[in-house]
C-alpha positions, -999 to 999 in steps of 0.1 A, spaced: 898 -474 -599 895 -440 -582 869 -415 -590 898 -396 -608 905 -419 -630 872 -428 -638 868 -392 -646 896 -394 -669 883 -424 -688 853 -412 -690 868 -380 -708 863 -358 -678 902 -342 -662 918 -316 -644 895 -289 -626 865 -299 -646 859 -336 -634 828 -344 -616 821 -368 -589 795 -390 -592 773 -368 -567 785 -339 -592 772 -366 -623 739 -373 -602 732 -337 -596 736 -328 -633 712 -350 -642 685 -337 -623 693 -305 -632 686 -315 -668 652 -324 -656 641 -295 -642 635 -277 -672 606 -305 -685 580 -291 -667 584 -254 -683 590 -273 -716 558 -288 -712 540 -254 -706 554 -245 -735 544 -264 -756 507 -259 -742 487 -265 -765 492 -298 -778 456 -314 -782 425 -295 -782 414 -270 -758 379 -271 -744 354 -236 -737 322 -247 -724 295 -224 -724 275 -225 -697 240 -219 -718 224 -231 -747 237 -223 -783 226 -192 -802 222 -169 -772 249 -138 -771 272 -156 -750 273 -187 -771 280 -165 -803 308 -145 -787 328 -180 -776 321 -192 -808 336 -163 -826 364 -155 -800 371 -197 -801 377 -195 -836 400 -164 -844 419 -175 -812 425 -212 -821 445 -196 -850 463 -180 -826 474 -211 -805 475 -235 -839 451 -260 -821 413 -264 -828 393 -248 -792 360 -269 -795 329 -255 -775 308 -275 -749 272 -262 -745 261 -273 -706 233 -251 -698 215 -251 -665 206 -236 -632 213 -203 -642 250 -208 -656 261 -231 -626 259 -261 -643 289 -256 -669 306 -239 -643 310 -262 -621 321 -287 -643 349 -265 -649 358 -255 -615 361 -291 -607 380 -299 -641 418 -306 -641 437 -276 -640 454 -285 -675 451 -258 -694 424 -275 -719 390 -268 -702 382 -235 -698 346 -218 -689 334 -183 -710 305 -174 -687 285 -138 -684 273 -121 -655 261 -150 -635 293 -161 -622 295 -133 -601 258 -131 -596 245 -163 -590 264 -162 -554 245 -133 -544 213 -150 -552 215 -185 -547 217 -201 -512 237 -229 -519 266 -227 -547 285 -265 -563 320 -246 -563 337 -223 -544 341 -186 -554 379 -188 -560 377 -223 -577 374 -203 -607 403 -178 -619 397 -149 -647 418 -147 -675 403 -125 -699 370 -106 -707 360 -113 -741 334 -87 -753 300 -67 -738 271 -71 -752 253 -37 -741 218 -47 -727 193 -26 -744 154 -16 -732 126 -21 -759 90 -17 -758 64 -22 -789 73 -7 -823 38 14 -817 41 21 -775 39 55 -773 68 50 -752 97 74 -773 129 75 -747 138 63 -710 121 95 -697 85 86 -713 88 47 -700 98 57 -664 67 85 -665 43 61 -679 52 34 -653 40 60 -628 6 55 -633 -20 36 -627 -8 -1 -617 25 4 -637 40 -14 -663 48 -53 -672 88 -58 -674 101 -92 -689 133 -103 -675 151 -139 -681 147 -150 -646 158 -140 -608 194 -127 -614 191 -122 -651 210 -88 -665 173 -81 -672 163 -88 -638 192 -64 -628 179 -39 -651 146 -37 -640 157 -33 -608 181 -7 -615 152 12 -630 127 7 -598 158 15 -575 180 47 -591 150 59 -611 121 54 -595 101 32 -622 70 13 -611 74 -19 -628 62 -54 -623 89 -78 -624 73 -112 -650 100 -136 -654 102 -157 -684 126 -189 -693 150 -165 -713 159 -134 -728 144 -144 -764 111 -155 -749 110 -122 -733 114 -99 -759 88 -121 -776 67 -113 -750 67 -75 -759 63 -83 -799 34 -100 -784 24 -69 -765 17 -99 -739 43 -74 -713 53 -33 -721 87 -38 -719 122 -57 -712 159 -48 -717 177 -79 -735 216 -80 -750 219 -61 -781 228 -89 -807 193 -109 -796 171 -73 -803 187 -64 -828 172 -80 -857 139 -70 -843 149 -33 -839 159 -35 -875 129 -51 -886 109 -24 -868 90 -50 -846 105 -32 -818 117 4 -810 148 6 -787 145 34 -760 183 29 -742 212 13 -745 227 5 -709 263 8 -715 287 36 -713 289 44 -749 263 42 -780 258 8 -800 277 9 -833 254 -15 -850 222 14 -832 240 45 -833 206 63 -828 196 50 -796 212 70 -769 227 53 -734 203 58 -699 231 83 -692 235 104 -723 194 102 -712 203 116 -675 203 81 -660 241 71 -654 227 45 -630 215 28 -656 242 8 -663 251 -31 -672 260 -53 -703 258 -90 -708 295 -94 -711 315 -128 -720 354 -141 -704 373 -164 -700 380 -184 -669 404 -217 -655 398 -245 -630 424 -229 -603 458 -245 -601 463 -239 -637 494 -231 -643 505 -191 -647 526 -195 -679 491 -210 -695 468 -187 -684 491 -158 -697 497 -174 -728 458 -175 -739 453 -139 -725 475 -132 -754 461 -150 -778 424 -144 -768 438 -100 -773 455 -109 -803 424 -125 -820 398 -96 -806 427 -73 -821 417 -92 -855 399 -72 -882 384 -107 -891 371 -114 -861 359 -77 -849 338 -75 -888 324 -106 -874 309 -88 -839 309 -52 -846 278 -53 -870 264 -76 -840 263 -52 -814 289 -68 -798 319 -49 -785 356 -66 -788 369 -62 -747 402 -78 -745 427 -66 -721 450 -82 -693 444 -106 -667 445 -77 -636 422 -57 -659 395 -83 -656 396 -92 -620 395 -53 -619 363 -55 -633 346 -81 -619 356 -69 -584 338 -38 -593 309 -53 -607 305 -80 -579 308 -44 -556 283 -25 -574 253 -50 -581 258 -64 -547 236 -38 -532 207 -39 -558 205 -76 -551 204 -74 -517 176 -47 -519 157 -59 -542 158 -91 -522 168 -118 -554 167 -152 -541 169 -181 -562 173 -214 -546 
């Protein structure tokens, strides 16, 4: 039988018959599509977010939050992994060595970009991690005893002048309170005396205590204690006031502009994960910050809903790497 007639009996004639080469390469072509298919129908099983610290800090409550409202989005549950450690490098890289799937992601703060300018050795490689989205800032905020004398940013950076100076708490070498301290010493000329402490909420415990005069910590872990009136805020370190603090003005509203850092909270991949994934939760991560639901939830928080496209975030982080670079390097953070 000849590949015409074969053709014909198998209901293909005239112009339109196919070889069998022209059968075989159909077929394939049918194939291609699957993997796309499969991206498309990303997610089918439950996504992972690992947080790279303990619960109840600000970065734990922001994934949490974001995890939720977003899971809506995607119509899978997004269930959070707590693997704190060695500054945030731990849960890092367990995700920077994970399989890029599109079900483990990481939702660090500042110390992915940090802890390379302090450490001397790193467990993953710099680009083994790709941004996706920024999820919210939590604006760091300086506070001293409800009774210092201490009134505004002015009176702490005067009263650190003299004598021996004063006591600053920070979270550790690295820490966004370490960075603000340093700031302070650096672009403002503060006297301070850097004590280190296991975390941000044993620090500011320290100044209830009156055990140090001072430490800047992420608004939603002061804030209770501002409200409560066991602390006084002085500053707010970000580029706009606090809605949950309206009345505590920013280091530059206060003539400081380089005053300036929040704890903020993304979103990043193991790289290799495919494009059409990572755009995909972009969307859904703006679409749930977009949420009324979700921004009652972190508005009265001091937290501030971020969002905004993938380029916008490496945008950022690119800047920040840029600008706290230098203050690392002269303040000489080393962490081993």
């Amino acid at each position: 039988m000849t590949p015409s007639s074969r053709n014909a009996q198998a209901g293909f004639t005239g112009p339109e018959s196919l070889s069998r080469r022209e059968l075989l390469g159909a077929g394939l072509g049918a194939l291609a599509p699957w993997p796309a298919l499969a991206q498309d129908a990303w997610p089918n099983k439950p996504v992972h977010f690992v947080v790279p610290f303990g619960p109840g800090g600000a970065n734990d409550i922001v994934s949490r939050a974001v995890a939720e409202a977003t899971s809506r989005q995607l119509g899978q549950a997004i269930v959070i992994e707590n693997k704190p450690g060695a500054g945030s490098t731990i849960g890092s890289a367990y995700v920077a060595k994970a399989a890029p799937d599109g079900y483990t992601f990481l939702t660090p703060a500042a110390g992915v970009i940090t802890n390379a300018l302090i450490k001397s050795r790193m467990p993953y490689e710099e680009g083994d991690l790709v941004p996706v989205v920024m999820m919210a800032v939590s604006p760091s905020v300086i506070v001293v005893p409800a009774d210092s004398p201490i009134k505004d940013l002015k009176g702490l950076i005067a009263a650190s002048r003299k004598g021996d100076g004063l006591n600053f708490a920070t979270a550790g070498t690295g820490s966004t309170p370490h960075f603000v301290a340093e700031m302070l010493k650096l672009r403002a000329g503060a006297k301070l005396q850097i004590v280190p402490f296991k975390s941000g909420s044993e620090g500011m415990a320290a100044v209830v205590g009156k055990q140090v005069d001072a430490t800047s910590e992420a608004s939603p872990v002061v804030l209770s204690m501002v409200k409560a009136g066991r602390l006084r805020a002085i500053a707010s370190t970000w580029n706009r006031r606090i809605a949950a603090l309206p009345d505590v003005p920013t280091a530059q509203e206060q003539g400081f502009p380089d005053i300036f850092i929040g704890h903020w909270s993304g979103v990043f991949a193991p790289k290799g994960t495919p494009e059409a994934i990572l755009d995909k939760l972009n969307a859904a991560v703006n679409t749930a910050l977009k949420s009324s639901e979700l921004r009652a939830k972190l508005i009265p928080l001091a937290i501030d809903p971020t969002g905004g496209s993938r380029a916008d975030f490496r945008q950022f982080l690119a800047a920040e790497k840029a600008r706290l670079a230098p203050i690392a390097k002269a303040a000489q953070m080393r962490e081993d």
